[in-house]
C-alpha positions as CSV (number, residue, x, y, z in Angstrom):
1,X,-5.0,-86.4,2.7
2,X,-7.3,-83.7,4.3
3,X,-9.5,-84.9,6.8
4,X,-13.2,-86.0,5.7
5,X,-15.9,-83.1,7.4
6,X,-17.8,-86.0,8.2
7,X,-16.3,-88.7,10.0
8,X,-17.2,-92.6,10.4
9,X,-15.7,-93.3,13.7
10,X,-13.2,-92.1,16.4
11,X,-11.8,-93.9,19.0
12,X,-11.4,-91.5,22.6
13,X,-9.8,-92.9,25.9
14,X,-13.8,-93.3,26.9
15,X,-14.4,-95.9,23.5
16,X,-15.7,-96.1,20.4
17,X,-17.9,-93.3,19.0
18,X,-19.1,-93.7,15.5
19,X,-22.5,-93.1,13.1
20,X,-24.6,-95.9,12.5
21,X,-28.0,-96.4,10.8
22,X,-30.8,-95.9,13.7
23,X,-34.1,-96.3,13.7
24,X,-35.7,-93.2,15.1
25,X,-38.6,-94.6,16.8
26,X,-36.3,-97.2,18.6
27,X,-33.9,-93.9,19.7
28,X,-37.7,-92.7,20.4
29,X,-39.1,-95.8,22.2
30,X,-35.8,-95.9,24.7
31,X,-36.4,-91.8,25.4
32,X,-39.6,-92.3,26.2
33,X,-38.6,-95.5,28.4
34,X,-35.8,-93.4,30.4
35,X,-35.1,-89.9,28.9
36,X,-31.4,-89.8,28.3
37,X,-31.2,-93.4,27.3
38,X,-32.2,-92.6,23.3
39,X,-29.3,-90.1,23.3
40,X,-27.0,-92.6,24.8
41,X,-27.7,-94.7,21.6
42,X,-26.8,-91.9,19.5
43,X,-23.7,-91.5,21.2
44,X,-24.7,-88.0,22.8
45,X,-23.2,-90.0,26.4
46,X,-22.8,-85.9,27.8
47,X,-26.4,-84.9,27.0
48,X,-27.1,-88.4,27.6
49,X,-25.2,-88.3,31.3
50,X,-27.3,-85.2,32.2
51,X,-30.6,-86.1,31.2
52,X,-30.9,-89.6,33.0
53,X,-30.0,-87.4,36.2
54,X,-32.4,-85.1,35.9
55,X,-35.2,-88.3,35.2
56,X,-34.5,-89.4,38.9
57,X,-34.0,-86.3,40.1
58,X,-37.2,-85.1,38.8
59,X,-39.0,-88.2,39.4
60,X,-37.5,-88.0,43.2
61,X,-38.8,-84.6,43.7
62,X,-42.5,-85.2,42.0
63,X,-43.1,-88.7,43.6
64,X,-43.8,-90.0,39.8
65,X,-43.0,-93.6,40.7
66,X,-45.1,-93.1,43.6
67,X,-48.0,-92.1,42.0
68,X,-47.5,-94.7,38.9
69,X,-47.5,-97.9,41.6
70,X,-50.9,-95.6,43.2
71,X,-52.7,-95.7,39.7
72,X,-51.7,-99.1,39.1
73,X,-53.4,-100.4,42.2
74,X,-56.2,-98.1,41.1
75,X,-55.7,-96.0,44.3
76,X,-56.1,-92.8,42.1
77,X,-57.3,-90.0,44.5
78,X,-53.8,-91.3,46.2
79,X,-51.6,-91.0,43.2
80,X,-53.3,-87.1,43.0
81,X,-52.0,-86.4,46.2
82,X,-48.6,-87.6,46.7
83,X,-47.5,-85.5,43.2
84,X,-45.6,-82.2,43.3
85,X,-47.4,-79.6,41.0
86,X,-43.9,-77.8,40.7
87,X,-41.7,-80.8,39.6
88,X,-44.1,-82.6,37.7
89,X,-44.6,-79.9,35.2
90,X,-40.9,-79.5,34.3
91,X,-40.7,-83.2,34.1
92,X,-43.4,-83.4,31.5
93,X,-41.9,-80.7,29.3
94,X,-38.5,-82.2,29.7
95,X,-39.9,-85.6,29.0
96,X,-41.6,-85.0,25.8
97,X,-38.7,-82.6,24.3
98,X,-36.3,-85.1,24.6
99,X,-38.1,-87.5,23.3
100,X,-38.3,-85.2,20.2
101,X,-34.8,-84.1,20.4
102,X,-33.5,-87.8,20.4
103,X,-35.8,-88.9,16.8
104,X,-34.6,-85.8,15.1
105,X,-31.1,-86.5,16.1
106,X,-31.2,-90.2,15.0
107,X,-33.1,-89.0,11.6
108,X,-30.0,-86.5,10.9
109,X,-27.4,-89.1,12.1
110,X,-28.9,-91.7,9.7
111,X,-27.7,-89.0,6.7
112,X,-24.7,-88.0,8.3
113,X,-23.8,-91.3,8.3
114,X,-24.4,-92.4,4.3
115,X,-22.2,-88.8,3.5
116,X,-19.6,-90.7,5.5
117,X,-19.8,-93.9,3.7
118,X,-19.3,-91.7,1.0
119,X,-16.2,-89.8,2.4
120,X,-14.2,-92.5,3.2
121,X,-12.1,-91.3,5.5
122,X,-10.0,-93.8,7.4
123,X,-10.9,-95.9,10.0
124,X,-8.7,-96.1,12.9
125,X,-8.1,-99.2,14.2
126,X,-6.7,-98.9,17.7
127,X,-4.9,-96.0,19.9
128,X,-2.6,-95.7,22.7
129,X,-3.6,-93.4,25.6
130,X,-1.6,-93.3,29.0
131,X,-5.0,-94.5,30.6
132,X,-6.0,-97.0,28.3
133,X,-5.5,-98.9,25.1
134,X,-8.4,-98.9,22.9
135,X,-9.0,-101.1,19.7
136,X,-11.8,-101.8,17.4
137,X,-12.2,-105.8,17.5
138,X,-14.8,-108.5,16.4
139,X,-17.6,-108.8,19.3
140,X,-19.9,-110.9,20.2
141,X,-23.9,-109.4,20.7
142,X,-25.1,-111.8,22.7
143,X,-22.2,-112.2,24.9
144,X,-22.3,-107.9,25.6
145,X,-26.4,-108.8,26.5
146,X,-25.8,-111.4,28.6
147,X,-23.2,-109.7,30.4
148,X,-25.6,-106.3,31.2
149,X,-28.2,-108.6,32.0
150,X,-26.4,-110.1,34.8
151,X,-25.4,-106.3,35.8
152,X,-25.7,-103.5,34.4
153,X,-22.7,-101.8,32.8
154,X,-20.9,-105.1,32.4
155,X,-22.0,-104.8,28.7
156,X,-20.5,-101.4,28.4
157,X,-17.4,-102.6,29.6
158,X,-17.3,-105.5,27.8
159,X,-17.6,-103.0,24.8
160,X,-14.6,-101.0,25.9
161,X,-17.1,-98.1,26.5
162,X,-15.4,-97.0,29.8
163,X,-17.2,-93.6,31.1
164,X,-20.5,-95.2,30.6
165,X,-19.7,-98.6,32.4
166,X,-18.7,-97.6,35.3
167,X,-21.5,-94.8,35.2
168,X,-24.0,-97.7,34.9
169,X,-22.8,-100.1,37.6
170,X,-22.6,-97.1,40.0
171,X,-26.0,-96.4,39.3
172,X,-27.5,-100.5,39.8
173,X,-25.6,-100.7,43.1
174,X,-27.9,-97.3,43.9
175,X,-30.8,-99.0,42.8
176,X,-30.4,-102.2,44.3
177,X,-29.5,-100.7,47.6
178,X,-32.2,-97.8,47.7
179,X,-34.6,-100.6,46.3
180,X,-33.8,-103.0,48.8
181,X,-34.1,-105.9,46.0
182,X,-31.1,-107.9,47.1
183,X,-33.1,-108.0,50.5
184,X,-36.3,-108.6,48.9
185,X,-34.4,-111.7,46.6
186,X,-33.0,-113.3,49.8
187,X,-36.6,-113.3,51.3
188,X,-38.0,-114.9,48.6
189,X,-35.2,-117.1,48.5
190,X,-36.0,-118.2,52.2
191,X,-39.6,-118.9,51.7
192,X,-40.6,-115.1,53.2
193,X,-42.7,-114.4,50.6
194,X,-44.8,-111.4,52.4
195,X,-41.7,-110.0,54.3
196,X,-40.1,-109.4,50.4
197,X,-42.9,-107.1,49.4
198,X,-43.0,-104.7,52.6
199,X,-39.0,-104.3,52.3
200,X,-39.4,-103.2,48.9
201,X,-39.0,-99.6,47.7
202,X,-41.3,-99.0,44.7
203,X,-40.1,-95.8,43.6
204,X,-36.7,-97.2,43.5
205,X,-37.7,-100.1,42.2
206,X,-39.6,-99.0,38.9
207,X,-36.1,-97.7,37.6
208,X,-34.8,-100.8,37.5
209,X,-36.8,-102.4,34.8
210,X,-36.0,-100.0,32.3
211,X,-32.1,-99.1,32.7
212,X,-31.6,-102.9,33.2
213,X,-33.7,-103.1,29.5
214,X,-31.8,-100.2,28.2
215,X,-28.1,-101.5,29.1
216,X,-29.1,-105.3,27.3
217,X,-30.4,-103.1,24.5
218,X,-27.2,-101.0,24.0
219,X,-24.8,-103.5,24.6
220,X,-26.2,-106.1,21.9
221,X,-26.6,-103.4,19.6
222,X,-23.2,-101.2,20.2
223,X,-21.1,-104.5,19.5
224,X,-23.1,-105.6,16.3
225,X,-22.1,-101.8,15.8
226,X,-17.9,-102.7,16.8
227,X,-18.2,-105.9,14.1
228,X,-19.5,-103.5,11.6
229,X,-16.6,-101.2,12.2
230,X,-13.9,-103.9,12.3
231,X,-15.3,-105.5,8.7
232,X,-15.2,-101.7,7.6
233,X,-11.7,-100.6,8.6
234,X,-10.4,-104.1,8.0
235,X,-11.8,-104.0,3.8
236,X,-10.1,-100.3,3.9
237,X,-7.0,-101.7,4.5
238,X,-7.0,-104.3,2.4
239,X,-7.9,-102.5,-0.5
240,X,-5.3,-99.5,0.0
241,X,-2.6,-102.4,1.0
242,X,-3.1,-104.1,-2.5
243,X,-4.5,-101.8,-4.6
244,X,-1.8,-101.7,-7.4
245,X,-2.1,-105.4,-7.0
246,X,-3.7,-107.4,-10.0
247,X,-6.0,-109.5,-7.8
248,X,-9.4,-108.0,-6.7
249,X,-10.5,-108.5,-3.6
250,X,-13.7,-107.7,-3.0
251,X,-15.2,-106.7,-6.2
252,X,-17.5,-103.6,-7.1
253,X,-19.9,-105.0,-4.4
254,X,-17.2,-105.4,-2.0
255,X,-16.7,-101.2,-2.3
256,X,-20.3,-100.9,-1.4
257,X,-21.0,-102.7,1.2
């Protein structure tokens, strides 16, 4: 059998990488949360890689967190002053291209992804790499959410998704350290309530929210993705195991679904 032109899923020594259904304004929402995060969702994780980095590198060099905790205090004649005219231009037209570039991806990935349904072409189940052994299995949403809520990147691992795990946990340790939250979380827990706030970073700190959102996100929604897969490949093989067999399986609405 030739190969489909479009296929469903592959399985790398990184993961899983398949097409799913997305809606665009969630890819949208998450790209306008952390640029690089609504590609990450797509499975862009290279474009994805290189546009988080150039959100805090950007951000760094135009003091955007900076002026963001300034206009939140309504300090605005501060927030003025601490940005850099250079970076903060780039970051702008960066910002609001990828958010375009991430919906129009997801809006052709939703049609790539029917043609595939169409296609058929066989799902793999698992793979043997010298590195790393990698299998489509039933997962469990909330326990990949739970997990990246605890840390970061846990999810991702928990989802076999390897590059991006280990991307993610070196990137929370960075946070947390530059931050200084785990000092700011043991004065709190000693009853140092004022000492917690002047030991906090808050340009380090407003990262934090949204990649610690963004890895719960991805992690619920990649393993509802893995069950869908497993369901998929598991009804393919079924039906090719006993198709000249006189029992039906699943039915005209089993082929469907």
């Amino acid at each position: 059998m030739n190969p489909s032109r479009r296929p469903l899923a592959k399985l790398s020594v990184f993961g899983v990488t398949s097409l799913n259904i997305r809606s665009p304004y969630m890819v949208l929402w998450w790209s306008a949360a952390f640029p690089g995060f609504g590609h990450f969702l797509l499975n862009q994780y290279l474009r994805g890689t290189i546009l988080t980095l150039s959100e805090v590198i950007f951000n760094t060099l135009g003091h955007i967190n900076i002026a963001i905790v300034y206009s939140l205090c309504g300090k605005f004649e501060q927030a003025k002053a601490v940005l850099d005219p250079r970076w903060v231009l780039g970051y702008i037209i960066i910002y609001f291209i990828v958010m375009w570039d991430s919906y129009r991806s997801a809006v052709y990935q939703n049609k790539l992804y029917h043609i595939a349904r169409l296609e058929r072409e066989p799902l793999p189940s698992m793979k043997l790499f010298a590195s790393e052994v990698q299998y489509i299995q039933p997962k469990s949403p909330l326990v990949a959410a739970v997990f990246s809520l605890f840390f970061p990147g846990l999810g991702q691992l928990y989802n076999h998704r390897i590059g991006l795990a280990f991307y993610a946990m070196f990137w929370w340790w960075l946070y947390i350290s530059l931050s200084h939250a785990h000092e700011a979380l043991i004065h709190i827990l000693t009853g140092h309530i004022a000492e917690s706030v002047t030991v906090l970073n808050p340009h380090w700190l407003l990262f934090m929210p949204s990649v610690i959102g963004g890895a719960v996100y991805h992690a619920y929604i990649k393993a509802k993705e893995h069950n869908l897969l497993f369901n998929l490949e598991q009804r393919q093989y079924l039906n090719n195991r006993y198709r000249s067999s006189s029992v039906q399986l699943f039915g005209r609405s089993g082929d469907k679904a």
